[in-house]
C-alpha positions in Angstrom: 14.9 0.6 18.0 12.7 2.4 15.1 14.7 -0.1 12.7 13.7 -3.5 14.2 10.4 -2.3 14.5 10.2 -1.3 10.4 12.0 -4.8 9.9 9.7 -6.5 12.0 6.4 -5.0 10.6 8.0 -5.5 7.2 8.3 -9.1 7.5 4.8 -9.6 9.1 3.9 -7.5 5.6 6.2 -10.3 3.3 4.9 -13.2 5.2 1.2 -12.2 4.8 2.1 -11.5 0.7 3.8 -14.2 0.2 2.4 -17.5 2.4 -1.2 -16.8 0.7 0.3 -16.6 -2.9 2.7 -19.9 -2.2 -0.2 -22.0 -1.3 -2.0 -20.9 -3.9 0.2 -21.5 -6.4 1.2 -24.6 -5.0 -2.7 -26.1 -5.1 -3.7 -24.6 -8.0 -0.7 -25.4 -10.4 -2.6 -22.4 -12.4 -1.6 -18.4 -12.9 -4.9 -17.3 -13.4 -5.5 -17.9 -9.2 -1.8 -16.8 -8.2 -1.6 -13.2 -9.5 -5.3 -12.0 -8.1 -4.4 -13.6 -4.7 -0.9 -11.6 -5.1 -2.9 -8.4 -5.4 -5.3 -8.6 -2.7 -2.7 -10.0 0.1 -1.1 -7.2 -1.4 -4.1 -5.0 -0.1 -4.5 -6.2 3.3 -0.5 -6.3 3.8 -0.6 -2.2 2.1 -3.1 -1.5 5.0 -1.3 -3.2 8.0 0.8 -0.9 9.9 0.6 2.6 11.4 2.1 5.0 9.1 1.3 8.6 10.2 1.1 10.8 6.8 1.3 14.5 7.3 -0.4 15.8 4.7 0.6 19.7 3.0 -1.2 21.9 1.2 0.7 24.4 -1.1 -1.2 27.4 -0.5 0.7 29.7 -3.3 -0.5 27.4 -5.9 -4.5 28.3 -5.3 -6.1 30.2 -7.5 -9.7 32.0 -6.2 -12.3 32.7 -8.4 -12.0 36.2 -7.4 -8.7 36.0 -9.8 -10.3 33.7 -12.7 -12.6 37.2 -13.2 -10.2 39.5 -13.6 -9.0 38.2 -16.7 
């Protein structure tokens, strides 16, 4: 079930890319309008979606500045 969900929010992703660029491209005739609108439906497409990040810290990595003056 988790795999036609990721297909189906994938597609709503290509679809909102894509149609935006075509009909751009296809008005304009010119590359100079087609790539910007690429990046910004890019954007809004990136932000669509509910991805849950689980973010980790490395806590052995940390230095304190109790340990800076030792040295």
């Amino acid at each position: 079930m988790e795999i036609k969900e990721g297909l189906k929010l994938g597609l709503v992703k290509g679809i909102i890319v894509l149609l935006p660029t075509y009909i751009t491209a296809f008005l304009t005739d010119k590359m100079i309008y087609v790539i910007p609108m690429l990046a910004a439906a890019s954007f809004i497409a990136a932000s669509i979606g509910d991805a849950k990040i689980e973010r980790r810290v490395e806590e052995d990595g940390f230095k304190s500045h109790k340990d800076d003056a030792s040295n």
